[in-house]
N, C-alpha and C positions, 0 to 999 in steps of 0.2 A: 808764355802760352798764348796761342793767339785765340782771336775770337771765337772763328770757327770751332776750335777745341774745346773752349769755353762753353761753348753753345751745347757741343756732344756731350760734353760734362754732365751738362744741368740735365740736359734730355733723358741721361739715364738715370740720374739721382731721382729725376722727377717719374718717372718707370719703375722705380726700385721703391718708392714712398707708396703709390699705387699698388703692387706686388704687394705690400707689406700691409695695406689697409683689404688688400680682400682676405689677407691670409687671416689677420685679426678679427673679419669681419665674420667669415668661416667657423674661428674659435667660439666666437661672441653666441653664431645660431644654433652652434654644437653643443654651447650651454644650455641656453635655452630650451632648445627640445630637449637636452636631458632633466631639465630640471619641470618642464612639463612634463615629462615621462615621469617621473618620481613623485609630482603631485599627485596625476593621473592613479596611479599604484598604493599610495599614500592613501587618499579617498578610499579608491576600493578597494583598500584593507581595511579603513575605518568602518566604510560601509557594510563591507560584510562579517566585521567583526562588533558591529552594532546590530547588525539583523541576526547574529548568532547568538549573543545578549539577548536580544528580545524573545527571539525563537524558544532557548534555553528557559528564560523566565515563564514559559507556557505547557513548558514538557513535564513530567512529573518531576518530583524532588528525588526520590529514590524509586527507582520503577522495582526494585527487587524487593522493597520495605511490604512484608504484611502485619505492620502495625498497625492498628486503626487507632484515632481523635475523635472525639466527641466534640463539639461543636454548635455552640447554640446560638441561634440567631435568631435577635429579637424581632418583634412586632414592628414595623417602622424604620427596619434599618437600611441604609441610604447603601449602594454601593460599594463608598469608600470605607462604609464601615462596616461591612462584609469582609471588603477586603485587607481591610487591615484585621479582623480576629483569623482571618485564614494564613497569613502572613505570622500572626504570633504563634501561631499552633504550628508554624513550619509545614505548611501544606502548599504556599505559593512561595518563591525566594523575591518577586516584588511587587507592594501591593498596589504600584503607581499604575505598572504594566498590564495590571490583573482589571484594572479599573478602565484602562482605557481602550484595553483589547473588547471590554464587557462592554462601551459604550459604540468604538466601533463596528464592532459585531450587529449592533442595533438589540444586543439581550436583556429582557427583563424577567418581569412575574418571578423575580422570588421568593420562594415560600418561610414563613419565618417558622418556626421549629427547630427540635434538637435531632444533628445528623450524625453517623459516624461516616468518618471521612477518611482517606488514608494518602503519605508520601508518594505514592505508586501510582496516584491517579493525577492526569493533565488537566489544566485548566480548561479544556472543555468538559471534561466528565466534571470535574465540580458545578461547573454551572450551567450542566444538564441536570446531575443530584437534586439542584439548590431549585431549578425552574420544576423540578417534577414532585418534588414536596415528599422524596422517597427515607420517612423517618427510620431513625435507628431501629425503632423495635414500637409495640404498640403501648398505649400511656392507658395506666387503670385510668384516669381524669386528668382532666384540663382545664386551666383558669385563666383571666386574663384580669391584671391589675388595671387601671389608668391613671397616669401621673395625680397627684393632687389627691387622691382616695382616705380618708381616715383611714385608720387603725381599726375602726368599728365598723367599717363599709368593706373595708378586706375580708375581716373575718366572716362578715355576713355574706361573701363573695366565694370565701372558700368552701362553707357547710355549701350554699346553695348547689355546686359544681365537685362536690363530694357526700362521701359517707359519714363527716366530721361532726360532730355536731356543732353550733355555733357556740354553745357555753363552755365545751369540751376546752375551743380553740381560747377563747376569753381568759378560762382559767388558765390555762397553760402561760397566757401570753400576760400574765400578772404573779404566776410561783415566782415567787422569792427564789428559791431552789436554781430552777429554769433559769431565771435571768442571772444568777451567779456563775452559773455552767458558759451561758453566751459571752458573760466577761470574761474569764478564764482563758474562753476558745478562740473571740476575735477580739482586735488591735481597737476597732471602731468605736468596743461596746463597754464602757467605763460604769464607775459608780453612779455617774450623775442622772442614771436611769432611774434608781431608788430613793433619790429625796422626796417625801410628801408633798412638794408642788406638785410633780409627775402626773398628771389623769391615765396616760397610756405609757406604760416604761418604752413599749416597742415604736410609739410614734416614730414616725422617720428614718427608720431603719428596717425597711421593708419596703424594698425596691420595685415599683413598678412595673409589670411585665408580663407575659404570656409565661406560667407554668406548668411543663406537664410530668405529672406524676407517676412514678411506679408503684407495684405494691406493697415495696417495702417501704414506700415513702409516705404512704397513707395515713399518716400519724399526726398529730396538731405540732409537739416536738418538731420530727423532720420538714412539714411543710416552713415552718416558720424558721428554724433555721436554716432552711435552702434558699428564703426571701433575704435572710442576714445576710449570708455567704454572699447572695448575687448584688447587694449594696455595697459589699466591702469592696468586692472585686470593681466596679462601678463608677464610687467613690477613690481607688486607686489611678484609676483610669484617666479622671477628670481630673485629678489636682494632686500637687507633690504632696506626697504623706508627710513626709519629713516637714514640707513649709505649715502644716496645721498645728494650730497650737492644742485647739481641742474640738475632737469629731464632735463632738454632741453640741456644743456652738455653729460649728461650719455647717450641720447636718438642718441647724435650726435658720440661720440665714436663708440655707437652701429653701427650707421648706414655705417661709415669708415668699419670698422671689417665685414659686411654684405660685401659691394662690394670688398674687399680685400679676402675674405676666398672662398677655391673654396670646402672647405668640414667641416666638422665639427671638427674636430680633430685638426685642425691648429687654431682655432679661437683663445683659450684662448693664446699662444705663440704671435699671431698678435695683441690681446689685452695687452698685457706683454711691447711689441714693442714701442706703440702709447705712454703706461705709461712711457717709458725708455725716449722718447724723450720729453718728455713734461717734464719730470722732469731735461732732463738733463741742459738747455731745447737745444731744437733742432727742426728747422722744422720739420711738419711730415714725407712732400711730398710723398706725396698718392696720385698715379693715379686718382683714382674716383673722387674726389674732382675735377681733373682737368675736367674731363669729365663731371658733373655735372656743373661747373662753366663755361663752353662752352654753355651746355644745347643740351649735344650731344653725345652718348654713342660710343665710335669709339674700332676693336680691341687692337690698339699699343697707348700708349702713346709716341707723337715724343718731343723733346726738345723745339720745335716753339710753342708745343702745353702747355706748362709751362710756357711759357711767360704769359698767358694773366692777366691782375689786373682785382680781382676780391674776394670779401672776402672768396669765397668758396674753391678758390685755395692754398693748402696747399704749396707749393712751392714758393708762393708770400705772405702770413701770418704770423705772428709766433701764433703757439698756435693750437686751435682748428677753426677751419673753420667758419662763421657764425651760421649756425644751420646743422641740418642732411640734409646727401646727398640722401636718401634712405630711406624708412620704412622698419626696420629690424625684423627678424624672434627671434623666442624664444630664438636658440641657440645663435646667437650673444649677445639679452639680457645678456643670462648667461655669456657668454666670460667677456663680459665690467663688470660684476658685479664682476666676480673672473678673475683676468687676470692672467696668468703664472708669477713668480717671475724667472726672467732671468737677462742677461746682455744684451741681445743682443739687437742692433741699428739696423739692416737690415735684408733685406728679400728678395726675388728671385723665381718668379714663374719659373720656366724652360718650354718649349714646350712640356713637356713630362711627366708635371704633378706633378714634384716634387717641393718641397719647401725646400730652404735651407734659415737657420738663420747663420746668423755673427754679432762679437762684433764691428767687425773695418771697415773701411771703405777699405780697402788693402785685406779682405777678401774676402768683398761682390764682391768689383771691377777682383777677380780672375774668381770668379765661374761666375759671368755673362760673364764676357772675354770669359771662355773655349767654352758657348753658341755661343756667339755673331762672333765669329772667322769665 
């Protein structure tokens, strides 16, 4: 073959490799834009089958349902805890969405009371309902607990905000009878209400709270059992029932942790504490207790005031107190349910608000000194 031929040869193989990289190169952009086309598509499917999700989660649950819920929402309750009892009541299908759609929106002022509410209504008519304060139906009375309250400050809370009388309520909340009925009836409520250490069988179990009353509810019986009920349900809420070994211990931690926390933030740390000493073990010596075991709330705990024998008194005990000092609020519940994993043995309110933890007793004895000086 001669050159020349050679040369035409190459020319076209070299035309024909060309040819073949545009044709490739054709295939290559053909992909491409399809497989940008299918992300494109892909997306908004995602997207609009995520804004149809969201959408859906705002619509009613059952628009045909004329069922109505009852619904009560306490004093204080945040949002996400609105929206999770509306969630359990199957009134919203999510309460992350319900929560954030409520902060988006920019809505608040909700009214705490008991609502009827129903499947058939969207998430804005609830939280129209919930901002217009539109109760189920009218309350012969209304009371308001606050966390931390005795046993004898309730009852003096409920005559005062009723027709009851306060001895009426006393009595009741001391029959023998009565509290065999409440054992029977709730999981919470055991024998160890009726040992003679006891001052108040009901301490502690008599939940905190705004209640309001009907007329058939006007009774020392039914108020005090609609206080149990709303503890147990509470008490479920806050901690695995299953992991309790026993309510009238768990109820009594709580109630320590209630008169010891001057915020929320410190509970689960002061609940950490009470675990450390009990394990170690070690008295608790906890104020309240002393106060309580007086039957007298004072501001200082004095050294005179430790002396007294009394099972209630943690500084004369070992262990846990006879029962709760206190009917304790939600947040405690959760403290005692989850306590901080620490070391620390002691604790230190300052004048000023703050709280300091220590391991040692050479610690705690510093920072109170720098106070106390």
């Amino acid at each position: 073959m001669s050159k020349k031929e050679q040369k035409k040869l190459k020319k076209e193989e070299h035309k024909r490799k060309v040819e073949e990289r545009k044709q490739e190169a054709g295939t290559v952009r053909k992909i491409v834009l399809a497989v940008v086309v299918i992300i494109i598509l892909v997306l908004a499917a995602a997207g609009f089958g995520a804004y149809r999700y969201i959408a859906g989660a705002l619509e009613p649950m059952d628009e045909e349902s004329d069922e109505t819920v009852e619904v009560e929402i306490p004093i204080g309750s945040s949002t996400g805890g609105i929206a999770d009892r509306l969630e359990e009541n199957n009134l919203i299908s999510n309460a992350a969405i319900f929560r954030y759609y409520v902060r988006l929106q920019g809505e608040s002022d909700f009214q705490a009371g008991n609502y009827e509410l129903s499947p058939s209504m969207s998430a804005d008519e609830i939280i129209m309902e919930l901002q217009e304060g539109t109760l189920y139906e009218d309350y012969a009375a209304s009371f308001v607990v606050p966390e931390g309250f005795w046993a004898e400050q309730i009852y003096n809370r409920i005559a005062e905000e009723t027709d009851i009388a306060e001895e009426e309520i006393q009595e009741t909340a001391r029959d023998e009878e009565f509290l065999e009925s409440l054992i029977e009836e709730y999981s919470i409520v055991t024998e160890e209400i009726l040992t003679d250490e006891i001052r108040e069988p009901l301490e502690g179990y008599l939940f905190p709270a705004r209640y309001d009353l009907t007329e058939e509810e006007l009774s020392a019986e039914e108020v005090l059992k609609k206080m149990v009920t709303r503890m147990e349900r509470e008490l479920e809420n806050a901690a695995e029932a299953s992991s309790v070994d026993s309510f009238h211990e768990f109820l009594t931690k709580a109630s320590i942790i209630e008169g010891e926390a001057r915020n929320d933030d410190e509970r689960p740390a002061i609940a950490g504490v009470i675990e450390n000493r009990l394990r170690v073990p070690m008295r608790l010596q906890m104020d309240p207790t002393v106060q309580y075991a007086h039957g007298e709330q004072f501001s200082r705990t004095l050294i005179t005031h430790t002396e007294i024998e009394s099972p209630y008194n943690t500084y004369h005990v070992d262990g846990l107190p006879a029962g709760p000092i206190n009917n304790p609020g939600y947040a405690s519940l959760e403290a005692a349910s989850d306590p901080d994993g620490h070391n620390y043995l002691y604790f230190f309110h300052s004048p000023d608000g703050e709280v300091y933890f220590n391991e040692t007793l050479d610690e705690h004895n510093a920072v109170v000194g720098e106070y106390r000086e």
